[in-house]
Every structure is written in C-alpha cells, then in structure tokens.
C-alpha positions as CSV (number, residue, x, y, z in Angstrom):
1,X,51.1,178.5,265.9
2,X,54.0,179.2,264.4
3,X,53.0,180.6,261.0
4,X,54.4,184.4,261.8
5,X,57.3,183.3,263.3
6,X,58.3,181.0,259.9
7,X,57.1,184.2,257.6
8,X,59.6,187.2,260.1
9,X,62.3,185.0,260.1
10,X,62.1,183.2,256.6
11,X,62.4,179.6,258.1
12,X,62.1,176.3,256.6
13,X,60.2,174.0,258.7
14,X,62.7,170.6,259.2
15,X,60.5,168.1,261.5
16,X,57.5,167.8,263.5
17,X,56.1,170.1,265.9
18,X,57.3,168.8,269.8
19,X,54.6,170.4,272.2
20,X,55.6,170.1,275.9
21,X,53.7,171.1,279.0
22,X,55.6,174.9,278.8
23,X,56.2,175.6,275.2
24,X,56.1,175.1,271.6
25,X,59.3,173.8,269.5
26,X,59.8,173.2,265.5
27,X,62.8,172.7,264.3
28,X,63.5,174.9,260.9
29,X,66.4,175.5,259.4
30,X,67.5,178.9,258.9
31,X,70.3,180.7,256.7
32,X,70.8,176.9,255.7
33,X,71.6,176.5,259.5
34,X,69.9,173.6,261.6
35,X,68.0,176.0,264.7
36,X,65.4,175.2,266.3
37,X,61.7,177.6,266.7
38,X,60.6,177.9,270.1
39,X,57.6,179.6,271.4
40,X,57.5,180.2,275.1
41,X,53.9,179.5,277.1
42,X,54.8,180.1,280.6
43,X,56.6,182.9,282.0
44,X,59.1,180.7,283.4
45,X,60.4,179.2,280.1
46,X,60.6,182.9,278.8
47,X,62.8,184.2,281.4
48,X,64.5,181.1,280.1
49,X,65.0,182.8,276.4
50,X,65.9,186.2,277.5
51,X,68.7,184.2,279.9
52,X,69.7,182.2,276.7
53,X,70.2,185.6,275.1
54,X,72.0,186.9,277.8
55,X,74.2,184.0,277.5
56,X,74.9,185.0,273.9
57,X,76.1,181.4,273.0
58,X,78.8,181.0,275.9
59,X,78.0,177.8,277.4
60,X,74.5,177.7,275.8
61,X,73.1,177.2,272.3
62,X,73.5,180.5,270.2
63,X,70.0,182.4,270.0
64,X,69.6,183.4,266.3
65,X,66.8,185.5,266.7
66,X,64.4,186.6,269.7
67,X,60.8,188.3,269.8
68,X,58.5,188.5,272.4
69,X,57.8,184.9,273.6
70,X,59.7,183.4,271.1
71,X,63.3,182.8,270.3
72,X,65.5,180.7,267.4
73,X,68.2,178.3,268.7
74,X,70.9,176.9,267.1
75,X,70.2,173.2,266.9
76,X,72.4,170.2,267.7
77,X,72.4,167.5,265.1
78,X,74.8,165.5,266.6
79,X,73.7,161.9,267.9
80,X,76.1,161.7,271.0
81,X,74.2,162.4,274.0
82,X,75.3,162.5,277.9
83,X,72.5,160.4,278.5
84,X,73.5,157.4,276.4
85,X,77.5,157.7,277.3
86,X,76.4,157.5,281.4
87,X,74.5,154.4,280.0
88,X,76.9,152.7,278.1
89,X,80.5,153.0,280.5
90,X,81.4,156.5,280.3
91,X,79.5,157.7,283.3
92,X,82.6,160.0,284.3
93,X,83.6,161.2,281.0
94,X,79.7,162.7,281.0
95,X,79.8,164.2,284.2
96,X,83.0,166.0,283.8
97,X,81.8,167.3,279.7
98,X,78.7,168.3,281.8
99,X,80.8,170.4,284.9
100,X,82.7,172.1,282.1
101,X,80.0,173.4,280.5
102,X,78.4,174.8,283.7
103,X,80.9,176.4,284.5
104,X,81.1,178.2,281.4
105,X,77.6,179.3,282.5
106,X,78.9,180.3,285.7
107,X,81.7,182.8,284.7
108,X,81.4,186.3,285.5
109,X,79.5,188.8,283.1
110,X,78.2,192.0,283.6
111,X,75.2,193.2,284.1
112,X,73.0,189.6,285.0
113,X,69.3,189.6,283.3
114,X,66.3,191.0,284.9
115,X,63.5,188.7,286.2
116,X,66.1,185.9,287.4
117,X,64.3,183.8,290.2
118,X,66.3,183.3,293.7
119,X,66.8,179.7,295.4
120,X,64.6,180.8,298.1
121,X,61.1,181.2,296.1
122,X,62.5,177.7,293.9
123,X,62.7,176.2,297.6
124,X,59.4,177.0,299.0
125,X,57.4,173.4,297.7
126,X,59.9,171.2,300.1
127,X,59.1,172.4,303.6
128,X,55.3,171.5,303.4
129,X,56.2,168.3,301.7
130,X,58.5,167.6,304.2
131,X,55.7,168.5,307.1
132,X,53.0,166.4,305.6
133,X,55.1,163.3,304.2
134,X,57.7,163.6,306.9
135,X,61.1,160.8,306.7
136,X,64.0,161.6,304.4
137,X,62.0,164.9,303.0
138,X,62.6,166.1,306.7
139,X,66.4,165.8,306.2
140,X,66.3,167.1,302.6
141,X,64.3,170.4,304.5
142,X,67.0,170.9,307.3
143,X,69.6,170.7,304.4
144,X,67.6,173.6,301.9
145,X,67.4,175.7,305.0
146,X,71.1,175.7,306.1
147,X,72.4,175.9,302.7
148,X,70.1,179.2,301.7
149,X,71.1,180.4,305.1
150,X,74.2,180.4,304.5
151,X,74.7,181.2,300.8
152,X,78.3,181.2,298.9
153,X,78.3,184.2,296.5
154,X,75.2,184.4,294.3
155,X,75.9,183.3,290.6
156,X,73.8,183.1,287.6
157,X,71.9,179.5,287.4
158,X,71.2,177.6,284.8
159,X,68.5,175.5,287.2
160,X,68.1,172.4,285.4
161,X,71.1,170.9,284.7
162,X,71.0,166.8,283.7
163,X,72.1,164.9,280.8
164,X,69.0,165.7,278.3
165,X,69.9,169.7,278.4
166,X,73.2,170.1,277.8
167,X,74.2,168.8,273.7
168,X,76.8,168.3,271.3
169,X,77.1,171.4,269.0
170,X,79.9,169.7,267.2
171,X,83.1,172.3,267.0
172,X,80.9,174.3,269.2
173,X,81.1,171.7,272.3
174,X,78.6,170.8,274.8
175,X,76.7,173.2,275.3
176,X,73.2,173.9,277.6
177,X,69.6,174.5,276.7
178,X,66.1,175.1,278.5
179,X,67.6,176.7,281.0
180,X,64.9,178.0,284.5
181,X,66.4,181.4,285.0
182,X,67.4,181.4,289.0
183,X,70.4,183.3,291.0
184,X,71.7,181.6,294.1
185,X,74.9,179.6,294.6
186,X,76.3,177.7,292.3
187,X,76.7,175.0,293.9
188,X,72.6,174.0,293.0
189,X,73.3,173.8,289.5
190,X,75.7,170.7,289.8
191,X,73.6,168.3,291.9
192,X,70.9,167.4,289.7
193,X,73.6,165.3,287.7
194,X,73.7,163.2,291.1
195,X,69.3,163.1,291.1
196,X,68.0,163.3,287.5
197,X,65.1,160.7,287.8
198,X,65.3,159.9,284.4
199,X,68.8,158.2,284.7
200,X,68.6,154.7,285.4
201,X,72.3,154.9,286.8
202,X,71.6,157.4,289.8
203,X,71.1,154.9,292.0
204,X,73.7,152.5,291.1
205,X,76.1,151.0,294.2
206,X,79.1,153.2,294.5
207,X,77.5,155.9,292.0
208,X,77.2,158.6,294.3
209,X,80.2,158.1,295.6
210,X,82.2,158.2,292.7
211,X,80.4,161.3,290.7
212,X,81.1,163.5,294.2
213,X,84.6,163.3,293.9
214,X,84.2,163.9,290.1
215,X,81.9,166.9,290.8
216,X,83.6,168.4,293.7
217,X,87.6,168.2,291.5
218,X,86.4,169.6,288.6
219,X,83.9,172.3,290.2
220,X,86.2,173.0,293.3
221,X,83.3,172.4,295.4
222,X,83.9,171.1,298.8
223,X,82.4,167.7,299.3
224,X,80.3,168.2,302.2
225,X,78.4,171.4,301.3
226,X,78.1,169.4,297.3
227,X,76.1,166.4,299.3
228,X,74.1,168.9,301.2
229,X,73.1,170.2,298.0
230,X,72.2,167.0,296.3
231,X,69.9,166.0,299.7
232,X,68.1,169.3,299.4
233,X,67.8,169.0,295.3
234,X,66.5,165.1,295.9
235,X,64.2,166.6,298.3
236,X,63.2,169.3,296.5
237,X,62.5,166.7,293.4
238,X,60.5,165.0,295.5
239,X,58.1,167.0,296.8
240,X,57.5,168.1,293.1
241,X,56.7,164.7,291.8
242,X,54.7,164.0,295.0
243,X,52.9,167.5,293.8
244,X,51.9,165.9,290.8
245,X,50.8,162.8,292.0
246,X,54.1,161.2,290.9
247,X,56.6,158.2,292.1
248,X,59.5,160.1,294.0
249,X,60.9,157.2,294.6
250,X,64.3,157.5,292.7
251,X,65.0,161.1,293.7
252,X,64.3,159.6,297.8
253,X,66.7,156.8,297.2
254,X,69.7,159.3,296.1
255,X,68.7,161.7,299.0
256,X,69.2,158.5,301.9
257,X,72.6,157.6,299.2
258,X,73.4,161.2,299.9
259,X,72.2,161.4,303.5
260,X,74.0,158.6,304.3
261,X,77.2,159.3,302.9
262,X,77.5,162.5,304.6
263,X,76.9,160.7,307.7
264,X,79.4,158.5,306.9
C-alpha cells in the first residue's frame, strides 16, 4: 500500500504500518529526516493534507512531499506529550502550549484553500440528536444555533484540536497535525481542549473553571461566547458517539459543567 510512495520519494520505512478508520500511516525516514507517510482514504482527511500544505509548516508539521491522496510529514520524535503533562500536574502549562499553537493556525494568510468545510454542514448531526435523545443535547442545540447565527469573522480551522494532535517538534515547537479542514469562527477550535473524551481530567472539580480563564487570556476570547462553544462542541461530541453506538457520557458531563457555569 505504500510500495510507490517509498520507491517516488526514496523513503526508508522506520516502524510499523498504523491503519486508522480514515487513512494509512508509516513512518520512514527521509533525507535522513524522521517524517512520517500518510495515505489519505477519505475525502475528509485529504482536504486535511492539502490544508497541511497550505499551512506550509506554520503552526503545523512541515509537509515534505504531497501527491494525490498522499502526503510526507515531518515526524515528532520527541516523548513529551500534552496528554501526559495535563495528567501529571501541568494541566495549564498544556493548555496555554496548546492556544499558542492555534493561534499560529489562526493568523491571517492569503488566499485560504479550496474545499474547506463551514461550521454549519460540521453542525448538522446535533439537532436530530438533540430531538430524539432530548436533555442536555437540547441545550448544546440552542447553543450551536445561536453561535452559527451569529458568527465572529470566519477563520481557517484546524477542527480537531486536543492534546493527541498538536506535538513537540523539538526547536520547531508544538506544532498541529490531522487537521478536518473547516472555516467558521475561531472560537470552535479552542473548546475541544475543555471536551476531549479521551482526557480523564475533563471532568475534574474546578477543571472547567480554571482552563476558561486560561483559554479565554491567552485566546482573547470573551468567556461567555467560549462556554457557549464548549456546550455546543460537548453536544456536538455527543451526538457523534451516540451515532456510533458509543458512551457520550464524558462529553454530556462537560456540557452540564459548561451549562452550568454559564448559568452561574
């Protein structure tokens, strides 16, 4: 699967083939460089590449090399990790590394890449969810609709942010990967580092809290409209995992946090 790929681009295979649910990876090294080979299988991971290439290594890994559903990354070799410093006591040290580098993401270029998906068509599982399952998904619903009503200026997104996609290039910084490819406001792209499911911490006492103030200083975000974002995000979780037949039980539980500290 990747054979023409290695022999174009004269990589050294480095590791194990890592299949996912939307593409292929390998990582090689190439020019003596660590990178990573990654062959796109849905459409939506390669409007992902060409948005990495549009990036052009500013806030995202460096694309090597690009051709039709597959691009080279530079690779990360480093063993720090966002996910094990929010684990471990430096929770706020991760989320502000993590704001810094989208924003770097978020800075004005030229020219934005074709094919980029709005928040309105990202949006459209949670309103069904919300009218079959009804409670907190309801509130996460009124909260997607109000925001995407009333939209800040439109930025390029990165569209899933959290702790596993965004790495340690060394002198390079933090930097992101896997990016979605969606345009809306920015303000979407920061509140999956208040939902990410795979965080145990996320629903921690005084969490919440704690990251919003965090969030809104370093992104210059007002508070309010941030929470709004992280209730419709939860929701939007949810109704995915409830989709596939999955627990949405963590992203539901940051959604009341959420809900009710806007209340509040």
């Amino acid at each position: 699967m990747f054979t023409s790929f290695i022999d174009e681009w004269s990589l050294e295979p480095a590791g194990d083939p890592i299949l996912t649910r939307t593409s292929r990876l390998l990582p090689v090294r190439w020019r003596g460089l660590p990178a990573m080979l990654k062959v796109a299988d849905e459409p939506e991971e390669k409007s992902g590449g060409q948005l990495m290439r549009w990036w052009d290594g500013h806030g995202a890994a460096q694309v090597y090399a690009a051709a039709d559903s597959a691009i080279l990354l530079e690779r990360s070799e480093s063993r720090r990790s966002l996910f094990h410093m929010a684990m471990t006591g430096s929770d706020d040290d991760a989320t502000r590394i993590a704001c810094r580098a989208v924003a770097m993401l978020h800075a004005a270029r030229p020219s934005p890449p074709a094919g980029l998906a709005p928040l309105e068509r990202w949006f459209q599982a949670l309103a069904p969810a919300a009218r079959l399952h009804g409670g907190i998904l309801r509130t996460c619903a009124d909260a997607a609709q109000h925001l995407l009503s009333t939209p800040d200026v439109p930025v390029v997104l990165h569209g899933d942010i959290h702790h596993g996609n965004i790495l340690d290039f060394d002198a390079r910084g933090w930097l992101a990967i896997d990016p979605k490819g969606l345009c809306g406001d920015r303000g979407f792209d920061y509140a999956n580092l208040f939902c990410n499911p795979e965080l145990p911490v996320v629903t921690a006492p005084g969490r919440l809290y704690r990251q919003l103030a965090i969030v809104a200083h370093e992104a210059r975000l007002e508070p309010k409209r941030l929470l709004q974002w992280v209730i419709a995000y939860a929701g939007l979780s949810a109704a995915w995992f409830l989709g596939d037949g999955e627990s949405p039980e963590s992203t539901l539980a940051v959604a009341a946090i959420a809900d009710a500290e806007l209340r509040g």
